[in-house]
N, C-alpha and C positions, 0 to 999 in steps of 0.2 A: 279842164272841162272836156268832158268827152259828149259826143251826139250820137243820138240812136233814134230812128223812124221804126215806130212800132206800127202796123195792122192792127186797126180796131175796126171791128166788124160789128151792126145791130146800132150804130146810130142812125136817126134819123130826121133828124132838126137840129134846130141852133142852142136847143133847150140840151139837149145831149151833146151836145160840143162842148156848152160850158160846165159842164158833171164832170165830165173827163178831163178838159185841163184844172179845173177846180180841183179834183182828186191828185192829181199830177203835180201840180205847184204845189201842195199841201204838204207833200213828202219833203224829208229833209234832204237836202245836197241836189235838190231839183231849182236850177235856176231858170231857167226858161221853158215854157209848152207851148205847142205851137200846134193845134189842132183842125184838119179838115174834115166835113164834111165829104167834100167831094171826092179828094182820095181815098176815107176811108182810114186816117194814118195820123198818128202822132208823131210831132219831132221835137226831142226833148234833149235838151243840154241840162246836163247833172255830172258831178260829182263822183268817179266811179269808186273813191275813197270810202265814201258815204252811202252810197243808194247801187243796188248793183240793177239790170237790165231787167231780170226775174222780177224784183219786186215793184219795176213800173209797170209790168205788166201785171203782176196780182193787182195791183192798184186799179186798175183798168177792168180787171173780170169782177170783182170784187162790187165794183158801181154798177154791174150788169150788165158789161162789155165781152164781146169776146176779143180777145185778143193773142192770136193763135202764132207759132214761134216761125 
């Protein structure tokens, strides 16, 4: 398992924390999300077999995040 903290920008409640790792855990080879608020950033343990960095992030603009590289 490999970990990666993406920048997610344009949330703003607890209501868009859980859109975001909702989308994130949803993915296959995503086993853990771990979503702030306060930073602003997701830290996701996945599978790089399975799920590559690109597509947590499409996941993420996709729900109408930005999430910039």
């Amino acid at each position: 398992m490999n970990e990666v903290t993406i920048k997610v920008e344009g949330m703003s409640c607890g209501g868009c924390v859980a859109n975001v790792t909702g989308v994130l855990k949803a993915l296959s080879g995503v086993s853990e999300a771990q979503v702030s608020l306060a930073d602003a950033s997701a830290t996701v343990r996945y599978d790089p077999a399975t799920v590559s960095v690109e597509a947590l992030r499409a996941a993420v603009e996709n729900a109408g995040f930005d999430a910039p590289a």
